[in-house]
N, C-alpha and C positions, 0 to 999 in steps of 0.2 A: 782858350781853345774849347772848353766844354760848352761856356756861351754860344761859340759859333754852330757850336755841333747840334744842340740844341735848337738854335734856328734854323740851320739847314733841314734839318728832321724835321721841323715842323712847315715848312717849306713844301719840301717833298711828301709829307703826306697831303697835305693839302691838293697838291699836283696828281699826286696816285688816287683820289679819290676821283678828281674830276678828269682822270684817263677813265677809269674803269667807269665811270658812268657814261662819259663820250663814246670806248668802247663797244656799251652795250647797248645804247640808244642808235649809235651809228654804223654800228657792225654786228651787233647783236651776236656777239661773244658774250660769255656768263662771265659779272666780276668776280667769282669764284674760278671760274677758267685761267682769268687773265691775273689773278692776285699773283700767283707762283711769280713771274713774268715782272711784273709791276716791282714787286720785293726786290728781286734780284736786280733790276736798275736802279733802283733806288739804292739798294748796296754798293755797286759799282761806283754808284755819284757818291756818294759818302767817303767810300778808299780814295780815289781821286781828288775831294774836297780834303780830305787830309793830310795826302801825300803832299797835295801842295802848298799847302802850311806847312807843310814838315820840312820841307826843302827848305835849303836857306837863299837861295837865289830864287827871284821871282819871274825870270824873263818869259818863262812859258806858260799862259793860261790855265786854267784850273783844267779848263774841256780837255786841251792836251792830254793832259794826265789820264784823265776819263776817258777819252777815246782808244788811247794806246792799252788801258787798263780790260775794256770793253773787247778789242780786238784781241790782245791776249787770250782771254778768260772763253772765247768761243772759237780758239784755234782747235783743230781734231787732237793732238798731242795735250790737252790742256786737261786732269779731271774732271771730268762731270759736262765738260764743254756743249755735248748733245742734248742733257737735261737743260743748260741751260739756253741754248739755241731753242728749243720746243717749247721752254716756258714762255721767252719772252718773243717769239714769233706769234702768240698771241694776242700780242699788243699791238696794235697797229699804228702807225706812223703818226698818220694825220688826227685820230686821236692825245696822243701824246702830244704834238706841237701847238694844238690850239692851248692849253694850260699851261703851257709852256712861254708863250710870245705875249699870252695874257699876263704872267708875271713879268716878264720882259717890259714889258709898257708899265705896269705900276712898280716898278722897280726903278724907271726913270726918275722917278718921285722920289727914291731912294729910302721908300719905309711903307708898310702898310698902314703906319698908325699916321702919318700926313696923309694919305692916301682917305683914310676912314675921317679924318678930320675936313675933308672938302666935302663932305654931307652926303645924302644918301644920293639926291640930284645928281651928282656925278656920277654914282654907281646906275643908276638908270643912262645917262644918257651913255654911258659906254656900252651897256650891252648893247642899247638899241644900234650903236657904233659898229657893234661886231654883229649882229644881227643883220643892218643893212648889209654890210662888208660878204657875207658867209651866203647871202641870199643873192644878191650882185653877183658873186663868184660861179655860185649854183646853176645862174640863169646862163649866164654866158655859157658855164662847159657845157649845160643843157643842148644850147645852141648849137654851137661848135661841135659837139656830137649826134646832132641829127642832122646836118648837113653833111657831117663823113660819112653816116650812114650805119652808127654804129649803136645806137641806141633808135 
């Protein structure tokens, strides 16, 4: 269990570092702003992650745990619920899921270190991957919103 914990932690900083840069490049929130925020899901994913190791039936996803953990923890009745509704509403969405899906894909590979072992080659042509993908995306809502008239 300490292994797991251990990877998961280094996971998730990994993931907290490149929200709060996304963050800030993208929304230009301070990663000092958004750190509060950042911590405190990243805590959440951790109780979650070991609640559901700790359960002896496995039927329900880890996120389960996490989301119900998550929706608890920002009920009005819940301490500190407001602080942390205000920490992590600093965070924004779309920041958070691009480091997010990006693990998600190299997690198909099932290891960073096979991942690191298909050479640096790989690591280029995936950004350039997500690079076209993010810029594709861009042009289009571009589009799409100067024909509604909204930009």
């Amino acid at each position: 269990m300490v292994g797991k914990l251990i990877d998961w932690t280094l996971t998730l900083s990994i993931v907290a570092i490149m929200t709060l840069v996304g963050n800030f490049i993208g929304y230009e929130v301070m990663p000092l702003t958004a750190l509060p925020g950042i911590i405190t899901l990243m805590i959440i994913v951790l109780i979650g992650m070991v609640i559901h190791e700790a359960l002896p039936f496995k039927k329900l996803p880890a996120i389960a745990y996490i989301g119900i953990l998550a929706f608890v923890v920002t009920m009005p009745f819940f301490p500190g619920s407001g602080k942390i509704v205000a920490w992590t509403s600093e965070v924004n969405l779309l920041a958070l899921t691009t480091p997010i899906l990006a693990y998600a894909g190299i997690s198909i590979g099932n290891s960073w270190v096979d991942f690191a072992k298909m050479g640096w080659k790989t690591i280029i042509v995936g950004m350039l991957v997500l690079l076209g993908t993010y810029l594709g995306s861009a042009i289009v809502a571009e589009i799409i919103l100067r024909i509604q008239g909204i930009v």
